[in-house]
N, CA and C atoms as an extended XYZ file, in Angstrom:
435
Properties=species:S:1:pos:R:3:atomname:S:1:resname:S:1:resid:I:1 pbc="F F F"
N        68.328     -118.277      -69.935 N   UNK     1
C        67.844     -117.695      -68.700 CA  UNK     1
C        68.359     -116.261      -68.545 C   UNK     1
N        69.814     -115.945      -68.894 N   UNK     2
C        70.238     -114.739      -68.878 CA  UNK     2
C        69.489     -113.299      -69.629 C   UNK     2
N        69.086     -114.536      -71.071 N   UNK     3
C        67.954     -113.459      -72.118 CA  UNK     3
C        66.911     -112.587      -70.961 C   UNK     3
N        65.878     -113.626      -70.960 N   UNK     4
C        64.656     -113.305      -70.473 CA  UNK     4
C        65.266     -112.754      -68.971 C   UNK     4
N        66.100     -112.660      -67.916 N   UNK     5
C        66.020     -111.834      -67.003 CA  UNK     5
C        66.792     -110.541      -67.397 C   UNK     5
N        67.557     -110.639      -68.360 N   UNK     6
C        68.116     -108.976      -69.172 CA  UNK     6
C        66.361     -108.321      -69.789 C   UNK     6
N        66.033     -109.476      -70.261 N   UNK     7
C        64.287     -108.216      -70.962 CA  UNK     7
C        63.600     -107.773      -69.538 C   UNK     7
N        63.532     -108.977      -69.041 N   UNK     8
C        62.498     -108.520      -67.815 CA  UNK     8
C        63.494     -107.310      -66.990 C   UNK     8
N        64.544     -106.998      -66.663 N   UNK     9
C        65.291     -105.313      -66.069 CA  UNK     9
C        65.122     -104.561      -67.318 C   UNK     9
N        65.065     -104.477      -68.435 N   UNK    10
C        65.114     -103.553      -69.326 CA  UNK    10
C        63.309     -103.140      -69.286 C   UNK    10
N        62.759     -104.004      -69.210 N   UNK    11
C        60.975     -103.550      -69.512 CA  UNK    11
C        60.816     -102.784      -67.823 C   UNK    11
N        61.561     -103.222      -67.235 N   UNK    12
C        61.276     -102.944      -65.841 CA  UNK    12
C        61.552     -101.685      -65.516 C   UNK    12
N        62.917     -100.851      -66.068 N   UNK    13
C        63.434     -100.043      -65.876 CA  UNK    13
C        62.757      -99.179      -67.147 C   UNK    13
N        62.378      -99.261      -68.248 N   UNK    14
C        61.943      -98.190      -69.153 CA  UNK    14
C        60.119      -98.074      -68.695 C   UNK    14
N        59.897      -99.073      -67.886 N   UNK    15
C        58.431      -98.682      -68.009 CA  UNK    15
C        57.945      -98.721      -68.922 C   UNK    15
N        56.383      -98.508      -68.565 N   UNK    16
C        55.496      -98.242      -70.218 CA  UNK    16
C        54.858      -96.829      -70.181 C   UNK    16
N        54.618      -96.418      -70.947 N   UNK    17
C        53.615      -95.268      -70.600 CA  UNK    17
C        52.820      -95.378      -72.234 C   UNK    17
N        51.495      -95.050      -71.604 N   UNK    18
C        50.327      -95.312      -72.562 CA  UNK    18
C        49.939      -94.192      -73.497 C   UNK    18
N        49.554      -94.025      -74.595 N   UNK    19
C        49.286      -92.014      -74.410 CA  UNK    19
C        48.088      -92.652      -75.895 C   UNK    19
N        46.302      -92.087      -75.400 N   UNK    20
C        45.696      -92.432      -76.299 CA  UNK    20
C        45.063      -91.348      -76.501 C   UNK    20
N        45.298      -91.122      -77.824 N   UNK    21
C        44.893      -89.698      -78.314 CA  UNK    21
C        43.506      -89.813      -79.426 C   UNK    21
N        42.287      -88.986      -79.562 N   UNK    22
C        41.201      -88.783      -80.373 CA  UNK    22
C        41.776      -87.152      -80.814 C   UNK    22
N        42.220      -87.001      -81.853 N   UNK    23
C        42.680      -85.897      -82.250 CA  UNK    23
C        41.242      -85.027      -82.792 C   UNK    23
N        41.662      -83.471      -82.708 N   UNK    24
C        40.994      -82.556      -82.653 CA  UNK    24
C        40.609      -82.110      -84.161 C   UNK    24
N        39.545      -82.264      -85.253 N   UNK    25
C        39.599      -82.377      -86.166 CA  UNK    25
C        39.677      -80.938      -86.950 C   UNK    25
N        40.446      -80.537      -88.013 N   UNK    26
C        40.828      -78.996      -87.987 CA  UNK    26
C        39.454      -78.482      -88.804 C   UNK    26
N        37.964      -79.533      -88.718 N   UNK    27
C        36.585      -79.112      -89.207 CA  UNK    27
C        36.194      -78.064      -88.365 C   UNK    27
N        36.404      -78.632      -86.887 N   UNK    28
C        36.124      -77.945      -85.356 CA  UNK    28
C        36.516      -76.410      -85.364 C   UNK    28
N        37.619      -75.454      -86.358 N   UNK    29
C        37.640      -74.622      -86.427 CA  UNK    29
C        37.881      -73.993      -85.079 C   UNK    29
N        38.751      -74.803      -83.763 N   UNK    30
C        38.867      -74.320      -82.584 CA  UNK    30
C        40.041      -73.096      -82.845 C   UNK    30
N        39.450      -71.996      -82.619 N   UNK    31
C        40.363      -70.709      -81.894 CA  UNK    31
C        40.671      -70.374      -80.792 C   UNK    31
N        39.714      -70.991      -79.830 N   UNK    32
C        39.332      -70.459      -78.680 CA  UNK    32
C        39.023      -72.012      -77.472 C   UNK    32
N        39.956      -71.572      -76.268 N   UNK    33
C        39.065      -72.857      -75.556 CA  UNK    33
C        39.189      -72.405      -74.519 C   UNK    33
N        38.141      -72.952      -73.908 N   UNK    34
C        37.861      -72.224      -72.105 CA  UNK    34
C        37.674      -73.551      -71.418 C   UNK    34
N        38.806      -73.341      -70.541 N   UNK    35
C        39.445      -74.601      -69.426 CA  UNK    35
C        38.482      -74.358      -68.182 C   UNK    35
N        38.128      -75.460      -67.909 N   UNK    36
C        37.374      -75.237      -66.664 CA  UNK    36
C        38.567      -75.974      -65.709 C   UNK    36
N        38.597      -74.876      -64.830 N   UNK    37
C        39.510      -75.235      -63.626 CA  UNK    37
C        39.368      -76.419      -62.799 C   UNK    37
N        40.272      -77.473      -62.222 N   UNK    38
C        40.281      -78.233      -61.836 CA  UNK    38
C        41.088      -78.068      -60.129 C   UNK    38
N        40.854      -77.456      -58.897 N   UNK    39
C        41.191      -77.450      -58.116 CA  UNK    39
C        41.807      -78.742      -57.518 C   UNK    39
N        41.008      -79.902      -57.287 N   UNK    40
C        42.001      -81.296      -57.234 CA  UNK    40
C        43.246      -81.615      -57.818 C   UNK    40
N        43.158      -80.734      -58.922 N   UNK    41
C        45.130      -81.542      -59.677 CA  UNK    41
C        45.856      -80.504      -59.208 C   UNK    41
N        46.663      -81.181      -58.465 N   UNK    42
C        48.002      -80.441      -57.346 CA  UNK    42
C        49.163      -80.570      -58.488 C   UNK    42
N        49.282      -80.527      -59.895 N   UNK    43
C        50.773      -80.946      -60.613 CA  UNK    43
C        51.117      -79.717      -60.844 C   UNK    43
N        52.155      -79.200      -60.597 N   UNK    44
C        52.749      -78.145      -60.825 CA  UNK    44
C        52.924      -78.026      -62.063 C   UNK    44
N        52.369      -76.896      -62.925 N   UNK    45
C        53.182      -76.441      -64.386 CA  UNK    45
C        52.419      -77.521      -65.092 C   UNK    45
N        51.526      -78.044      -64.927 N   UNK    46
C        50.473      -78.811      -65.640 CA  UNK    46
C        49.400      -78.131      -66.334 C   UNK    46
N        48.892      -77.013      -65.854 N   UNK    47
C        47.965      -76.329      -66.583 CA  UNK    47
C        48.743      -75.526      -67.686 C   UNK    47
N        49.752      -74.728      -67.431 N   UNK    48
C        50.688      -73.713      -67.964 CA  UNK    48
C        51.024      -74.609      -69.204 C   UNK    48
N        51.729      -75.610      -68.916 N   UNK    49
C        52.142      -76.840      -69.992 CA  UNK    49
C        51.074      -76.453      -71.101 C   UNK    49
N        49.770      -77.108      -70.753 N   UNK    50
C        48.972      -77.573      -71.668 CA  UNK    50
C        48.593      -76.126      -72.362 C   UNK    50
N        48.339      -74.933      -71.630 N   UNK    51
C        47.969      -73.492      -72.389 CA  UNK    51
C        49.180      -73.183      -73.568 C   UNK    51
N        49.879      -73.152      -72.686 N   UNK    52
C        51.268      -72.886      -73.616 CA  UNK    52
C        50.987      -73.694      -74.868 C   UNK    52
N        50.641      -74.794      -75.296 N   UNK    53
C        50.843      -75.860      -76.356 CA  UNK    53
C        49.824      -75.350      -77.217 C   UNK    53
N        48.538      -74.880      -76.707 N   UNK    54
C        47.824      -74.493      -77.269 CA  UNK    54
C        47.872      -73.093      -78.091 C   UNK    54
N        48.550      -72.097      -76.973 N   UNK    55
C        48.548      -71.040      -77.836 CA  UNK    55
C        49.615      -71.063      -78.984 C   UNK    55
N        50.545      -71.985      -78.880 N   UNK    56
C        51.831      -71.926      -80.254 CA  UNK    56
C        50.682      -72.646      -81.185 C   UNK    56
N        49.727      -73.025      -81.256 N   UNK    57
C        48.846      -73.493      -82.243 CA  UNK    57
C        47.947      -72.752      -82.555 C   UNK    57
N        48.107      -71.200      -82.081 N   UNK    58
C        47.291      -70.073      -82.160 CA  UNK    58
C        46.206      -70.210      -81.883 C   UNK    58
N        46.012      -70.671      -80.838 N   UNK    59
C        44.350      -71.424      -80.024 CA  UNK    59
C        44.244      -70.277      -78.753 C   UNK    59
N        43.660      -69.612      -78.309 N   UNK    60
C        43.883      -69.238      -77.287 CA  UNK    60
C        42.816      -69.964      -76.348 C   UNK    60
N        43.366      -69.534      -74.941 N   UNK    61
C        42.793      -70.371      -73.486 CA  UNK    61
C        42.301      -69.173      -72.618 C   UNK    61
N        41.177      -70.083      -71.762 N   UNK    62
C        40.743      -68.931      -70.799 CA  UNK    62
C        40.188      -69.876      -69.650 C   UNK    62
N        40.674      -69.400      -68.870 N   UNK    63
C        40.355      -70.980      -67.451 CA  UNK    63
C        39.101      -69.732      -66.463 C   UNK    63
N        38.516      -70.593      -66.146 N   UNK    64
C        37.459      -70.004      -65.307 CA  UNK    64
C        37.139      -71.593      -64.187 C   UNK    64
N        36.366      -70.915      -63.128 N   UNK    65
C        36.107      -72.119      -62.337 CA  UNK    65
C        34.759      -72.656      -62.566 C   UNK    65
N        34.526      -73.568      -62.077 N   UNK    66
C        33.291      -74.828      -62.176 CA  UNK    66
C        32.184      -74.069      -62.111 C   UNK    66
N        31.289      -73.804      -62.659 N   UNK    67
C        30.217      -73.172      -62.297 CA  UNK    67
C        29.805      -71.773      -62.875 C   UNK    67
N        31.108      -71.181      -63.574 N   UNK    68
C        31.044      -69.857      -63.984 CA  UNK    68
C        32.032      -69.836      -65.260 C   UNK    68
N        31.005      -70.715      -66.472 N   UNK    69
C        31.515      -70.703      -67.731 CA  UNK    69
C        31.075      -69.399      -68.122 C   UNK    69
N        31.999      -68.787      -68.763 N   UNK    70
C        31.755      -67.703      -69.416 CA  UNK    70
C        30.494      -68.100      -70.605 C   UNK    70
N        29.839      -67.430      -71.031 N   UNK    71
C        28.845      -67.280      -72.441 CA  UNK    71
C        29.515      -67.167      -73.709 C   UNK    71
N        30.624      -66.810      -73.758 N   UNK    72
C        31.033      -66.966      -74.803 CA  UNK    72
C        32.184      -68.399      -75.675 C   UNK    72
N        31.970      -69.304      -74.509 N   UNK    73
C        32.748      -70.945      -74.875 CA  UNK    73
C        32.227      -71.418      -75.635 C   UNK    73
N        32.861      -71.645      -76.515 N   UNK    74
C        32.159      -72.591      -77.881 CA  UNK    74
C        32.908      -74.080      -77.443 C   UNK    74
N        34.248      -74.041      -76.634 N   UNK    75
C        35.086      -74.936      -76.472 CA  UNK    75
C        35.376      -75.188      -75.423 C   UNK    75
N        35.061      -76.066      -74.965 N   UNK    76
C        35.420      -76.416      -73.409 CA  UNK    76
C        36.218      -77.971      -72.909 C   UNK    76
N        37.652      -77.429      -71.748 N   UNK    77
C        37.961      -78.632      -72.173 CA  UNK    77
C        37.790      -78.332      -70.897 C   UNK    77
N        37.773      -80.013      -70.135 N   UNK    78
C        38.085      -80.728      -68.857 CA  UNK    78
C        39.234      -81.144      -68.675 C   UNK    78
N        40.255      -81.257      -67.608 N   UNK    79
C        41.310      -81.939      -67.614 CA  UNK    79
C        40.903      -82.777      -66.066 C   UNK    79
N        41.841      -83.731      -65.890 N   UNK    80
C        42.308      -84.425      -64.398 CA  UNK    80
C        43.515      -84.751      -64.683 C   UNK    80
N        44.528      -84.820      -63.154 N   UNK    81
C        46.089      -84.888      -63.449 CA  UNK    81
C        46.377      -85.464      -62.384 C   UNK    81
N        47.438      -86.529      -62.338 N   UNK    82
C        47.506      -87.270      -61.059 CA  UNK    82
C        49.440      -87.365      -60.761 C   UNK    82
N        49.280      -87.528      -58.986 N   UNK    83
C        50.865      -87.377      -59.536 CA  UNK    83
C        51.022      -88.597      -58.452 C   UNK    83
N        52.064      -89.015      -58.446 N   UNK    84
C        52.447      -90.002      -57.616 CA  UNK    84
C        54.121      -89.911      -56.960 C   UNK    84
N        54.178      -90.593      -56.246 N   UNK    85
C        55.346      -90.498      -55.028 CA  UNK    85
C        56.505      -91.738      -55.446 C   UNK    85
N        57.875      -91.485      -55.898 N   UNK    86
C        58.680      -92.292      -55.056 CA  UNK    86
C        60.033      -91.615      -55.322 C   UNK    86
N        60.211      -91.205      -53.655 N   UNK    87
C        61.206      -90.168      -53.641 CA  UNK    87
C        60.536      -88.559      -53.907 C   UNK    87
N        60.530      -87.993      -55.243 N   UNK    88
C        59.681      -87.205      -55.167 CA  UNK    88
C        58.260      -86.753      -56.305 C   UNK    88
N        57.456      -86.339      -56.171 N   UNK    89
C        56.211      -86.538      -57.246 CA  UNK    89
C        56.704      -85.986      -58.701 C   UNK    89
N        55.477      -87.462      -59.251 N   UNK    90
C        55.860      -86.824      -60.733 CA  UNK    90
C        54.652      -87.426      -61.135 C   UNK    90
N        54.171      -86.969      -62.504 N   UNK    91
C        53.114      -87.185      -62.880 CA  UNK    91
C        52.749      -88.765      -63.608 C   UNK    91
N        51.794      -88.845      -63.259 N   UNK    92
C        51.785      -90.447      -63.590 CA  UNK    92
C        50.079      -90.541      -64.283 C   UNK    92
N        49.223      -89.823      -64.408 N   UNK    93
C        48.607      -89.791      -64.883 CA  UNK    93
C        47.638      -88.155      -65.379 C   UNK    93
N        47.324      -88.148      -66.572 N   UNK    94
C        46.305      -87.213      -67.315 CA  UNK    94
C        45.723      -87.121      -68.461 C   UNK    94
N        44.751      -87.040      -68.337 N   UNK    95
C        43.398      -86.642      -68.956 CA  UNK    95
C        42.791      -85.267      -69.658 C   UNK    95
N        42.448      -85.276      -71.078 N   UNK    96
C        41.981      -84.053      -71.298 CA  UNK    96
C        40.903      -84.456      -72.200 C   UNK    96
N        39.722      -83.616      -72.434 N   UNK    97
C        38.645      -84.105      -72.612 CA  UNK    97
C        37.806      -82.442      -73.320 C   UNK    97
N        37.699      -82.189      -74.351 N   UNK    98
C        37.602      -81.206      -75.676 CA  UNK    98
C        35.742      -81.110      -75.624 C   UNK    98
N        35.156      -80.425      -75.577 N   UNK    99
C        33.125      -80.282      -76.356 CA  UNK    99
C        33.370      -79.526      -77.034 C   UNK    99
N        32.052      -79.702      -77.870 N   UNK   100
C        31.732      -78.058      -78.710 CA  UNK   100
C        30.458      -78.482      -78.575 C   UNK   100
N        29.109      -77.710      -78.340 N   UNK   101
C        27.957      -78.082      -78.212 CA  UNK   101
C        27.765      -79.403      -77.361 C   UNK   101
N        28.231      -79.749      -76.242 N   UNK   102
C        27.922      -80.615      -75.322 CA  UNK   102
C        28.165      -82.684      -76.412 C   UNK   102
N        29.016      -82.042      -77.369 N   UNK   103
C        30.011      -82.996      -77.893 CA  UNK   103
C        31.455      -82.820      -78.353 C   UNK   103
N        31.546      -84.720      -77.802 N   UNK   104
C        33.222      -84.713      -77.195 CA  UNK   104
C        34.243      -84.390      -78.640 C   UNK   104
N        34.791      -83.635      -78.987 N   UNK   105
C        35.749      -83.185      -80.149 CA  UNK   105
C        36.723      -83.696      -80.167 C   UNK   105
N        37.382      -84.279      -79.325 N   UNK   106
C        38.544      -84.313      -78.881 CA  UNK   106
C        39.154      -85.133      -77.558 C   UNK   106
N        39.990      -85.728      -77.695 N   UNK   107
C        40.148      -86.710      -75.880 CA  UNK   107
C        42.112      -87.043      -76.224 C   UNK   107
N        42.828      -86.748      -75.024 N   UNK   108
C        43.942      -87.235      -74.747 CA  UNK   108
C        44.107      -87.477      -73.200 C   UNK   108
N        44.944      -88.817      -73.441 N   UNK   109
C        45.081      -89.517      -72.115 CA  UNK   109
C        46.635      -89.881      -72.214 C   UNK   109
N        47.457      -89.477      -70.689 N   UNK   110
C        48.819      -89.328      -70.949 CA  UNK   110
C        48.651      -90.802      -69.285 C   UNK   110
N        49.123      -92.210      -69.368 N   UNK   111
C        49.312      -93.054      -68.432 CA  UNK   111
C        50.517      -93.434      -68.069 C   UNK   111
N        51.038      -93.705      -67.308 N   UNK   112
C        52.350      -93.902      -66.493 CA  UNK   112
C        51.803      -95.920      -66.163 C   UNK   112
N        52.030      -96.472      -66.457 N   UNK   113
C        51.738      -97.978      -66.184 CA  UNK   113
C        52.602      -98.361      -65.722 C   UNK   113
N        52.151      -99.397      -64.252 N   UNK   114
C        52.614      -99.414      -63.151 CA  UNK   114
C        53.421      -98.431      -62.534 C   UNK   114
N        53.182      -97.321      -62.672 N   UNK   115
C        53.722      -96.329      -61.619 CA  UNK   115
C        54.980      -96.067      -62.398 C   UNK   115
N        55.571      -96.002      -63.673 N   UNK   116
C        56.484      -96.250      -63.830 CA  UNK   116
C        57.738      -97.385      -63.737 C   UNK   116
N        57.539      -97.804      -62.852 N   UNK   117
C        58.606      -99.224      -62.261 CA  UNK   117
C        59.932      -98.129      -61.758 C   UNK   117
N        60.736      -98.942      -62.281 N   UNK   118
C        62.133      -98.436      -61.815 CA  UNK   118
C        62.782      -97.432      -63.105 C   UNK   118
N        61.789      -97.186      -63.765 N   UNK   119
C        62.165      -96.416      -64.929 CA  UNK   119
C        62.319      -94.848      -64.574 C   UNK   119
N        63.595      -94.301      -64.812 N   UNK   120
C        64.003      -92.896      -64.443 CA  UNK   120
C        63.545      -92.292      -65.529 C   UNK   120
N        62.715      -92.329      -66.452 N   UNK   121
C        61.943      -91.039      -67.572 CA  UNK   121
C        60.426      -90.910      -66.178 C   UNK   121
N        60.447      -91.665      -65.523 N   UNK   122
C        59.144      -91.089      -64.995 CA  UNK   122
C        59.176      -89.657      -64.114 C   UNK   122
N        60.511      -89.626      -63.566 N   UNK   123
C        60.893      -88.542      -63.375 CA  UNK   123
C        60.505      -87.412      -64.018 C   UNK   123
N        60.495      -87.166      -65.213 N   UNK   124
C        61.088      -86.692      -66.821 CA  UNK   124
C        59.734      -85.273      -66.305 C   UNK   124
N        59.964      -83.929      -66.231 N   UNK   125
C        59.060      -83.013      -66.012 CA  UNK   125
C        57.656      -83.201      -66.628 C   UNK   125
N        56.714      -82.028      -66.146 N   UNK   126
C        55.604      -82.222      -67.006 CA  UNK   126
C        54.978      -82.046      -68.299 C   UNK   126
N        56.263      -80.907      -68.814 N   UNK   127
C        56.327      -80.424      -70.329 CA  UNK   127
C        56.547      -81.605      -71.263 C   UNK   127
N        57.488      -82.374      -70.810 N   UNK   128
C        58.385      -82.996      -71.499 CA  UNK   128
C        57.368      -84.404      -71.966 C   UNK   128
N        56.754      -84.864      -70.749 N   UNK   129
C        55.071      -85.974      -71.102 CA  UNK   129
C        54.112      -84.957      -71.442 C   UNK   129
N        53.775      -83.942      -71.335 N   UNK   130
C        52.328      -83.900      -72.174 CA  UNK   130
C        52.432      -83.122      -72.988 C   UNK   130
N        53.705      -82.196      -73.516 N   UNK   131
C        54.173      -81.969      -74.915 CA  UNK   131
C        53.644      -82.662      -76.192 C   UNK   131
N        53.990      -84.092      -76.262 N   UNK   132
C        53.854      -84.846      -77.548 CA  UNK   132
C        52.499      -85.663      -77.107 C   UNK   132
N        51.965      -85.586      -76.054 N   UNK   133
C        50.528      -85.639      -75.925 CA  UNK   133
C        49.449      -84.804      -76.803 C   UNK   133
N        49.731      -83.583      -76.377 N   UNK   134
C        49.032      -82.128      -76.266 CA  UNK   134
C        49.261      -81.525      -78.062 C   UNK   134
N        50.122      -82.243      -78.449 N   UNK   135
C        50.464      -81.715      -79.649 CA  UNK   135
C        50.134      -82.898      -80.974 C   UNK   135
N        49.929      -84.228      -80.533 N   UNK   136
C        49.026      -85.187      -81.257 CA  UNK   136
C        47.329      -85.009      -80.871 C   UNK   136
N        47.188      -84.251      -79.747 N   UNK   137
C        45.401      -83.773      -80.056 CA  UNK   137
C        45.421      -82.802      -81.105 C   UNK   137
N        46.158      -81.593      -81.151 N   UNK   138
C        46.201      -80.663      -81.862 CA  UNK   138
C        47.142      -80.728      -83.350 C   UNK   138
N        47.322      -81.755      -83.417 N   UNK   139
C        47.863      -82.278      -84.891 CA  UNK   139
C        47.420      -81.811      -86.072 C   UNK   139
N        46.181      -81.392      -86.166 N   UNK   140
C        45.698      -80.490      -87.294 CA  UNK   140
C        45.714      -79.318      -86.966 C   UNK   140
N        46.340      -78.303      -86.358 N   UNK   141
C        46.470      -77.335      -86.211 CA  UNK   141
C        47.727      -76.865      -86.195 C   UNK   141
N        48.326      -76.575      -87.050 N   UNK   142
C        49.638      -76.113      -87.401 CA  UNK   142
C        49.985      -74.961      -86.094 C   UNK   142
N        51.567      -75.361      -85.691 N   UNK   143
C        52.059      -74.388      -84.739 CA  UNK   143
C        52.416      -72.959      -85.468 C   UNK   143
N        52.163      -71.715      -85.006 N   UNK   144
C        51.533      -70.497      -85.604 CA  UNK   144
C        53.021      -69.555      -85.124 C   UNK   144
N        53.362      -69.941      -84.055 N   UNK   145
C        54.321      -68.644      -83.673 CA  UNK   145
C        55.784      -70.211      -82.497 C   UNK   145
C-alpha cells in the first residue's frame, strides 16, 4: 500500500506534459517565416521565445496581423498559447502550426496534462517548455549562430 501511494505523489507532483511534434522537413528549404499574429495569447515572452529559436536556426521571422500577410510568405506559421492560474500564470498549453502553399509542413504541440497537478516544473518559464519543443520542429535545421 505504501508502494502505490509513494507512485501515485510522485506522478502527482511531476505531472505529465505531452509535446507532439511533425518536424519540419529540411526538403521545405524554410529561410523565412511570417507569423501571423495572434492577439488572444496573453503569454508573456511566448512569441520572442519561439522567434528567437528560429533565428539561431538561421530562419528568419516576420509577424504581421490577421489579414495583412505580406506577398512575399512562402511560410506561414499559426500559433495559440494558453496559460493557466495557480498562484501565478504559467503556460499550460501551445500550438504551432507551419504551410507552404496552403500545406501543413510542420505542427508542434507543447500540453501541460491536468494542469500540471502539484508539479513545480509547471512553473518552469516559457523558454525553458517550448525550447525543446521549437527545436524538435526544427531538427533538420542545424543551429547557425
Amino acid at each position: 500500500m505504501k508502494k502505490v501511494f509513494f507512485l501515485a505523489l510522485v506522478f502527482g507532483l511531476t505531472g505529465c506534459t505531452a509535446i507532439d511534434v511533425s518536424q519540419i522537413s529540411r526538403a521545405h528549404k524554410v529561410e523565412h517565416v511570417c507569423i501571423e499574429s495572434n492577439p488572444k495569447v496573453i503569454v508573456d515572452g511566448f512569441v520572442d521565445t519561439v522567434t528567437q529559436i528560429f533565428q539561431q536556426r538561421g530562419i528568419s521571422t516576420q509577424i504581421y496581423n490577421a489579414g495583412a500577410q505580406p506577398n512575399d510568405c512562402e511560410v506561414i506559421m499559426f500559433y495559440t498559447a494558453r496559460r493557466s492560474w495557480d498562484i501565478t500564470p504559467y503556460l499550460s498549453y501551445a500550438e504551432l502550426s507551419l504551410f507552404k502553399d496552403n500545406t501543413q509542413i510542420g505542427y508542434a504541440e507543447y500540453r501541460l496534462r491536468g494542469k500540471g497537478g502539484l508539479a513545480l516544473n509547471k512553473w518552469a518559464s516559457v523558454e525553458s517548455k517550448m525550447t525543446p519543443v521549437v527545436e524538435q520542429l526544427l531538427g533538420q535545421y542545424p543551429v547557425t549562430n
